[in-house]
N, C-alpha and C positions, 0 to 999 in steps of 0.2 A: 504494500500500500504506500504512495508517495503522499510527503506532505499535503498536497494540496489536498487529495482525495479525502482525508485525515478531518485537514480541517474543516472541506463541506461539510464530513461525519456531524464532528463534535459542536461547533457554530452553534447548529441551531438549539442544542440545547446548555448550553456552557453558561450561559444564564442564570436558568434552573439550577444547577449544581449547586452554583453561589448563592445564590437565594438561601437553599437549604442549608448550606455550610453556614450563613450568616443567622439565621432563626436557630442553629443551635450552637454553637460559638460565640465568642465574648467582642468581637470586632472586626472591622473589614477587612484589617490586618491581615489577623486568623482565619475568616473565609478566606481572600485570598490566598494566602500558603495551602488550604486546605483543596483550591480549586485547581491550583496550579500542582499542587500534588496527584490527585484525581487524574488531572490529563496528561500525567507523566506516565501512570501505573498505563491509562489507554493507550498513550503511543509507546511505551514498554511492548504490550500485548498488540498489536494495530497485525500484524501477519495473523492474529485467532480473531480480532473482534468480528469480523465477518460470520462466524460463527453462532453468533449470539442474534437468537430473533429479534428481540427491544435492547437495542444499546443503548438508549436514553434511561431505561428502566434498571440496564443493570448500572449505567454510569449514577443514578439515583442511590440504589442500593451501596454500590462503593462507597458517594460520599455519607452516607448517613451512616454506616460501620466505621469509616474513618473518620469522622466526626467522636461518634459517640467514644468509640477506643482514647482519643485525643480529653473529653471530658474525665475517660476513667482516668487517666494518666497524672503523674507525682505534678508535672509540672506545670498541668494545664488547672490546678487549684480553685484560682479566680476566675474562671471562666463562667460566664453566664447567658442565659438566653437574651436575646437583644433582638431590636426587630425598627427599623427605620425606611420603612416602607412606604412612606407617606410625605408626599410632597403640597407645598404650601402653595396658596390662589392668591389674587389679588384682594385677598377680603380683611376687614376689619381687623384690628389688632386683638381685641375680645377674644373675637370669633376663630382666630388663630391661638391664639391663650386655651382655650375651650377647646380645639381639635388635639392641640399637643398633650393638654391634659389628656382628655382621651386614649390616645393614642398609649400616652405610658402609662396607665391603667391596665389597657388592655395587655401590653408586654409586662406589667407587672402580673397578673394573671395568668398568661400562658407560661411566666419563670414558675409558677407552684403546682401545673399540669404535671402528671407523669410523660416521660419520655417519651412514650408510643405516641402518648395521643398530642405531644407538643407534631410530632414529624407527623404525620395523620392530619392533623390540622395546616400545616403549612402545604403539605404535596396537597391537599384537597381544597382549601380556600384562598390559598396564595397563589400555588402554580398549576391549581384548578386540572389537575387529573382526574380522571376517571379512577371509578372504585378495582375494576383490573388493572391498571397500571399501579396504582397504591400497593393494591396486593400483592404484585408481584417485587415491589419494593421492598415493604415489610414484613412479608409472608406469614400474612394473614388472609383469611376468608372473606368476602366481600360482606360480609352480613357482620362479621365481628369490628371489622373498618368501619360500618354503618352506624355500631352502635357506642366507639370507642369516639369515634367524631360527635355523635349525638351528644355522647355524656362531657366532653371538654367548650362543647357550646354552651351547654345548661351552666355549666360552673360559670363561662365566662358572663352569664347571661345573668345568674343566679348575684355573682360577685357586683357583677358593675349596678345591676340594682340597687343592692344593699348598701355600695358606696354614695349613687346619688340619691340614695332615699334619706339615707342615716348621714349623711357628706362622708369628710371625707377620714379614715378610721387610721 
C-alpha cells in the first residue's frame, strides 16, 4: 500500500479517532500523541489492513484500548475526561456565560459516567454511529449499547436537572 492510498484510507476518519482520544484523555496534547500513535500502529500494519472489513471501526477500537490502557497507566494519573466541542456565535455575553456553563456541567457529568458508557456516548452522540458500528467497537450487543447509552442520558439528564432546579451544588 503506498502512502497516498494510506492516507485516502485513514483521512476520512482520522477525525473520529481524535474526537475519541480527546473525550477520554486529559488534553489535545494527549489526543494528539494518542492519534498520531493510532496511525503509526495503521501504517505499521497498512500490507494486513486490507484485511479488515471496517477499518474505521477497528481504527475506533484501537484508539479506545489505547486510550483507556494510557488512563490505566502510572503516568497518565491526572488525566481526565475533557470534552471542548462547542464553538461560540455571535450572541450575547450572558448567553455565552450560560452555554459554557453548560457545556462544563455536562463534561462535569460525563467525568463520573462509567467508562463504557463515557465511549458509548461519545461514538453515539458525538461521532453519531450507528448501534453496529459501536458494537463492533466495544463489543457489545446492540441492545446492551441501547440500554448502556439510555442509562448515561438519564444520569446526564437526571444530574443537570437537579443542578438547575437546586442551582448550583
Amino acid at each position: 500500500m503506498t502512502q497516498t492510498d494510506f492516507t485516502k484510507l485513514v483521512l476520512p476518519f482520522k477525525d473520529k479517532v481524535y474526537r475519541l482520544a480527546k473525550r477520554l484523555l486529559v488534553s489535545r496534547e494527549e489526543a494528539e500523541d494518542a492519534t498520531q500513535e493510532i496511525l503509526m500502529k495503521l501504517w505499521n500494519n497498512s500490507q494486513k489492513i486490507k484485511e479488515y472489513r471496517n477499518i474505521e471501526a477497528f481504527a475506533m477500537t484501537m484508539t479506545k484500548n489505547f486510550c483507556l490502557d494510557r488512563l490505566k497507566s502510572k503516568q497518565a494519573q491526572n488525566l481526565k475526561i475533557v470534552h471542548s466541542n462547542y464553538e461560540e456565535n455571535n450572541t450575547s455575553l450572558e448567553k455565552q456565560v450560560e452555554a459554557r456553563d453548560s457545556v462544563d456541567w455536562v463534561s462535569k457529568i460525563i467525568e463520573e459516567l462509567p467508562e463504557q458508557q463515557k465511549i458509548i456516548l461519545q461514538l453515539r452522540d458525538i461521532e453519531e454511529y450507528d448501534f453496529d458500528e459501536i458494537a463492533k467497537v466495544v463489543d457489545m450487543n446492540p441492545t446492551a449499547i441501547r440500554v448502556a447509552l439510555s442509562r448515561a442520558r438519564k444520569t446526564i439528564r437526571e444530574k443537570l436537572t437537579k443542578t438547575h432546579r437546586y442551582g448550583i451544588q
